[in-house]
BAMI-548317 format. One record per residue (C-alpha): y, z negated, x. Coordinates in pm, 1 decimal, decimal comma. Layout:
<<Y; Z; X>> ...
end
This chain:
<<-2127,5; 387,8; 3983,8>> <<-2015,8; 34,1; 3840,7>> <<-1995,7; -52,5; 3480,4>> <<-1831,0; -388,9; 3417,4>> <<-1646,3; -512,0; 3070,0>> <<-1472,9; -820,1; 2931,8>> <<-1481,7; -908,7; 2596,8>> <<-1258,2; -1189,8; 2382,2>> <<-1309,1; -1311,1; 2089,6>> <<-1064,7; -1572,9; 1915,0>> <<-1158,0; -1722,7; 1591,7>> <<-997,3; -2090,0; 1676,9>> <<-591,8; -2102,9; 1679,1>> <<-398,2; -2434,0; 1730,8>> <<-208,5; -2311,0; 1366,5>> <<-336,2; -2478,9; 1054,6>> <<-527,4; -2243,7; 801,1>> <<-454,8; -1933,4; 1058,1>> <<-838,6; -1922,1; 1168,2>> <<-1022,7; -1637,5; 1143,2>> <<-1453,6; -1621,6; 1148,3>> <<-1510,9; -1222,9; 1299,7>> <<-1397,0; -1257,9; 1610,4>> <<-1661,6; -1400,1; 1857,5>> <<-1928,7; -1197,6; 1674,6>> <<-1745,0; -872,6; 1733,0>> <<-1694,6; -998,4; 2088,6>> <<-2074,3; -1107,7; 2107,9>> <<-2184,2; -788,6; 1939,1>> <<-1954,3; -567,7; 2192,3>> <<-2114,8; -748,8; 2506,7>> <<-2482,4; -700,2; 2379,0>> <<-2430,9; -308,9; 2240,7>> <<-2321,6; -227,9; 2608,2>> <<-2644,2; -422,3; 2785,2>> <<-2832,6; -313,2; 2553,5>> <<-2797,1; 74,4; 2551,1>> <<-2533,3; 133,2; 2808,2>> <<-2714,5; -21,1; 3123,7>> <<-2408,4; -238,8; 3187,9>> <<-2540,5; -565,1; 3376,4>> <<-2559,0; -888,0; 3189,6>> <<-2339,6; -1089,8; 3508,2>> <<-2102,5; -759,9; 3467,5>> <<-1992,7; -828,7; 3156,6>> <<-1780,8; -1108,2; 3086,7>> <<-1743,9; -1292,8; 2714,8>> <<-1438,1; -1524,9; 2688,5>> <<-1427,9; -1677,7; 2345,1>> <<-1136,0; -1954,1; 2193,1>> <<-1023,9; -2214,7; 2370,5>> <<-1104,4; -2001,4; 2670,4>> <<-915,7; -1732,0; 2617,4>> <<-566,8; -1809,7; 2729,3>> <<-312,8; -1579,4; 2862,2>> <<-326,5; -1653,6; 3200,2>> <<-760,4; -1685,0; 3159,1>> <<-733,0; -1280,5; 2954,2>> <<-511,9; -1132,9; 3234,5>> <<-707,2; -1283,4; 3500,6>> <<-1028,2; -1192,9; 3402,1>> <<-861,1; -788,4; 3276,5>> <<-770,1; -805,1; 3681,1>> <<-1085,2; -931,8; 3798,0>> <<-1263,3; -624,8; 3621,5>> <<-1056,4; -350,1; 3775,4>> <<-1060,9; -500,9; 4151,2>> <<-1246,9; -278,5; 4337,2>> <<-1272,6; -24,4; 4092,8>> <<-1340,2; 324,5; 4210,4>> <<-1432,9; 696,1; 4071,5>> <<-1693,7; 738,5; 3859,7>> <<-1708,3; 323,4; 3716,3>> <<-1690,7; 299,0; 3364,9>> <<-1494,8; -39,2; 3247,0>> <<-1479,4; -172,5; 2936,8>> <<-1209,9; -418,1; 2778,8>> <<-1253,8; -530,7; 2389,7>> <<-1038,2; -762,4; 2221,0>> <<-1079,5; -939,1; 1868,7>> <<-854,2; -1195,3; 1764,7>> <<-471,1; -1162,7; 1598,5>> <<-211,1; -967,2; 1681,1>> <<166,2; -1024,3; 1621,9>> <<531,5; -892,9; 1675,9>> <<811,2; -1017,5; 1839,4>> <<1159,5; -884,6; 1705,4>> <<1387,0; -701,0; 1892,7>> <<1682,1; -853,8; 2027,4>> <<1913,8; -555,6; 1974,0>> <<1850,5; -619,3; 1577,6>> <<1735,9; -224,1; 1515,8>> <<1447,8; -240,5; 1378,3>> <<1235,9; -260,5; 1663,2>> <<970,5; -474,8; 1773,7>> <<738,4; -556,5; 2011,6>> <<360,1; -559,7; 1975,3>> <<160,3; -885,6; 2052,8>> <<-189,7; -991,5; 2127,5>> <<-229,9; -1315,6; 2019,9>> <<-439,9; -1556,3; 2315,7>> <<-572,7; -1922,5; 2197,1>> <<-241,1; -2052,0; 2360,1>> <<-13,1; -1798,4; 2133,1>> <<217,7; -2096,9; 2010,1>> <<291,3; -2131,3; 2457,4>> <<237,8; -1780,2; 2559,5>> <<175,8; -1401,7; 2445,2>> <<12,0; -1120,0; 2616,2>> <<293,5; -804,6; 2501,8>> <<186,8; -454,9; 2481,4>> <<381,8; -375,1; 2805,5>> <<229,0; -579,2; 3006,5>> <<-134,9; -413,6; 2841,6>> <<-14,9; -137,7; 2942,6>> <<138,9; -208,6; 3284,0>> <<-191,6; -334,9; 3357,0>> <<-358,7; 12,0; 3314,4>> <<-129,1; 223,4; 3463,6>> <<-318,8; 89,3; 3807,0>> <<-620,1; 229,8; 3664,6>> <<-784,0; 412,0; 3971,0>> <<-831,6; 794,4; 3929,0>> <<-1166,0; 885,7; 3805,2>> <<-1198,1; 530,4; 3683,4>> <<-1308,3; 551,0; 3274,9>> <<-1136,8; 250,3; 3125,9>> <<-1233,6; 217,9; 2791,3>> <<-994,3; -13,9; 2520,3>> <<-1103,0; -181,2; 2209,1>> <<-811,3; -391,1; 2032,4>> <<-934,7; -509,5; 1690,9>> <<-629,5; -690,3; 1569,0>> <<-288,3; -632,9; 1389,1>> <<29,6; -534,0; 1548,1>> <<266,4; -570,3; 1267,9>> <<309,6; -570,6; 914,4>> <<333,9; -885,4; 653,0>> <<366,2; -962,2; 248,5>> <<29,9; -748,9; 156,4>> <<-272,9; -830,4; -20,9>> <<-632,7; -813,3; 117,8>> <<-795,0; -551,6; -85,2>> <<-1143,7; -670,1; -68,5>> <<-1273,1; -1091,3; -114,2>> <<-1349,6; -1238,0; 152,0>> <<-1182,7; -1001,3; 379,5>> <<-806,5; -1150,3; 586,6>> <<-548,3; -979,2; 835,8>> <<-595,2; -1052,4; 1141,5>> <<-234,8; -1101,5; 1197,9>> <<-3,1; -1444,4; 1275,4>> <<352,0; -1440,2; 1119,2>> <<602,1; -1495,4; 1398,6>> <<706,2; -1748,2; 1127,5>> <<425,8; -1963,6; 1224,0>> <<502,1; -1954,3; 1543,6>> <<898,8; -2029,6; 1457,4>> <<1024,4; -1687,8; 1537,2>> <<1172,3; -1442,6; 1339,8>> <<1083,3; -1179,2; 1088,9>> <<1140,2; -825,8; 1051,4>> <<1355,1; -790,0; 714,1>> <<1113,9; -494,9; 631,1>> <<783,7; -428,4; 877,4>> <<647,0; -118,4; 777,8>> <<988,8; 73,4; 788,9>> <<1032,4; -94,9; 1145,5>> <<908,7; 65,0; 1447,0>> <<728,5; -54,2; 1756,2>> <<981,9; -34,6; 2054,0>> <<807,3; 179,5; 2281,8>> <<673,9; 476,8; 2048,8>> <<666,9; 778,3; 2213,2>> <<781,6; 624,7; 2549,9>> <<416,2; 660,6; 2672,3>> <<288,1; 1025,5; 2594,6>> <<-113,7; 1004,7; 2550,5>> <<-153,2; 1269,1; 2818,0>> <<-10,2; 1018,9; 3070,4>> <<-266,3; 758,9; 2977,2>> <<-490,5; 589,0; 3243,1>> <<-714,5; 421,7; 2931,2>> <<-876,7; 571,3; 2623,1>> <<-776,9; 285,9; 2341,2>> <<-952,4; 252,4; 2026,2>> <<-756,2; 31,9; 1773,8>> <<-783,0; -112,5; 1464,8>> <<-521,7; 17,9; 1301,3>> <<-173,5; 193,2; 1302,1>> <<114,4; 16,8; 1385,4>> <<221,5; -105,6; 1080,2>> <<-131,0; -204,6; 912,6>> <<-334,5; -505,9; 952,5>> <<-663,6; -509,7; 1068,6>> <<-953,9; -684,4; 880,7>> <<-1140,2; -996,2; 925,2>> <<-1457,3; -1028,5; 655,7>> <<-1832,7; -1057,9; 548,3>> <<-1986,1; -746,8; 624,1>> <<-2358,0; -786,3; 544,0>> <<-2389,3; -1130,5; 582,8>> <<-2189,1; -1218,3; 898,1>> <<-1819,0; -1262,2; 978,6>> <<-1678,7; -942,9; 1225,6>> <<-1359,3; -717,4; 1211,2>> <<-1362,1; -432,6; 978,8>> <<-1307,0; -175,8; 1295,2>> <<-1611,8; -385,8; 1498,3>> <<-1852,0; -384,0; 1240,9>> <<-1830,9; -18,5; 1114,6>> <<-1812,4; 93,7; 1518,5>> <<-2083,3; -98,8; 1588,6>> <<-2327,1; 42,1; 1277,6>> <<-2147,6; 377,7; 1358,3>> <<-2273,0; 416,9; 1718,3>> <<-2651,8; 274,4; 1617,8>> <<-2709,5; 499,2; 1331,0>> <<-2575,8; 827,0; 1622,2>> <<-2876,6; 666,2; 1791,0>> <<-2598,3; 575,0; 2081,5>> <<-2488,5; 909,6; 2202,3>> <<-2166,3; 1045,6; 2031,8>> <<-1788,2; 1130,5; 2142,3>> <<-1502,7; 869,6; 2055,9>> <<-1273,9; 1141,9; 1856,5>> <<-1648,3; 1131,8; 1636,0>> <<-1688,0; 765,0; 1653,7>> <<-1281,4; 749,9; 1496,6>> <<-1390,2; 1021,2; 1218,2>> <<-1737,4; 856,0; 1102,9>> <<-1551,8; 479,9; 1129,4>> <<-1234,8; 576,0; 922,2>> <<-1438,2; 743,6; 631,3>> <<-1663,4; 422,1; 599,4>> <<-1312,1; 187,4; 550,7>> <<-1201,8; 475,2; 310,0>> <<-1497,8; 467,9; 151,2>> <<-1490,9; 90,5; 97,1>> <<-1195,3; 50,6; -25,4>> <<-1038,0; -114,7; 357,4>> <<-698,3; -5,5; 403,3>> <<-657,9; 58,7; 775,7>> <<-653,6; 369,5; 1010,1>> <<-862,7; 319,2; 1308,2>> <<-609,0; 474,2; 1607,5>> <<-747,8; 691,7; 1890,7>> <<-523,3; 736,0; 2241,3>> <<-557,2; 846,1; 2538,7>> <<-642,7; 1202,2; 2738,7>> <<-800,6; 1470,3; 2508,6>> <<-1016,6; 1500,1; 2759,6>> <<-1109,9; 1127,5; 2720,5>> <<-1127,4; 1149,2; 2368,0>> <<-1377,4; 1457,1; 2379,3>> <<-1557,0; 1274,2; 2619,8>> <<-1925,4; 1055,4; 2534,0>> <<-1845,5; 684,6; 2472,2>> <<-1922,1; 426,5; 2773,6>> <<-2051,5; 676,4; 2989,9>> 
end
């Protein structure tokens, strides 16, 4: 059985004032909680951080870790960096989810192709998604100091806005039923939240990161991800973070132990 993961982290963006300071420790911390405790290999898991985390770099190194890829290998992909929308061209409404790479203002990695991606997911194969950014949403307030969305405003990027985001609604809802999944994906928030950037004891990681990490060490490790979602949602409701942690994939999956 192999166990192989990639994990990005983006704090640098060629946008003025549009940096954020969480994401290469959540990537960092991601890499070392699976060496660690999970006896993934320290040449099996990959760490791409800024400048090297391009498009074409990300969806290189996402096919690299499911080449060869057989029943019973656990892989593991974790992302932390912003997230955007592009507006749909039919002027509904609609929009399409984006993760933001360092080269965002040249190129965008789209939902689809996330999920096009998976679909080739070998049977038996446990891949394991961890998204930590925003997907939509603009014009709110962080609730906490020190804490900011991780999310780009197509504005910065010169495209254009949704008149009203959180009444909008990602293009492909319900297109993909979670039954039909080939990946178990863990996100940050819903579809119309942001995700969190901010000081969390000390050091700079995403809201979702931070509490999953402290989640899984206080269960000593062992624990299911449907528990991991429960335990990590009442710590942001408890401090006050508005976002919904997001759980997908097989029930099966979700019922299942985490990395194993």
């Amino acid at each position: 059985m192999a166990k192989k993961a990639l994990c990005v982290g983006i704090n640098d963006y060629p946008y003025v004032g549009n940096d954020l300071k969480g994401c290469v420790h959540d990537a960092q911390g991601w890499a070392q909680l699976l060496i660690d405790h999970y006896d993934f290999a320290v040449p099996d898991v990959k760490v791409i951080l800024d400048a090297e985390a391009t498009k074409a770099n990300t969806l290189q190194a996402l096919k690299n870790l499911m080449a060869g890829a057989s029943a019973g290998d656990v892989l593991v992909f974790t992302n932390s960096s912003h997230g955007s929308y592009n507006v749909s061209t039919d002027s509904d409404e609609k929009y399409d989810e984006l993760i933001c790479p360092y080269d965002i203002d040249t190129n965008q990695i789209v939902d689809d192709e996330l999920r096009e991606l998976f679909r080739n997911t070998p049977a038996g194969v446990k891949m394991n998604v961890i998204l930590d950014n925003c997907f939509s949403g603009t014009g709110t307030r962080a609730p906490l100091i020190d804490l900011r969305p991780r999310f780009l405003p197509p504005s910065v990027r010169g495209k254009p806005e949704l008149q009203n985001p959180f009444l909008a609604k990602p293009k492909s809802t319900d297109m993909f039923p979670q039954e039909d999944m080939h990946e178990i994906l863990l996100s940050g928030c819903r579809d119309n939240e942001f995700s969190y950037d901010g000081n969390f004891g000390g050091t700079f990681h995403g809201a979702l990161s931070y509490n999953a990490l402290e989640v899984i060490q206080k269960a000593k490790y062992k624990l299911t991800y449907e528990q991991l979602l429960r335990r990590v949602g009442l710590r942001l409701t408890k401090s006050n973070i508005n976002q919904h942690p997001q759980l997908e994939g097989k029930l099966a999956f979700k019922k299942s132990q985490i990395f194993v």
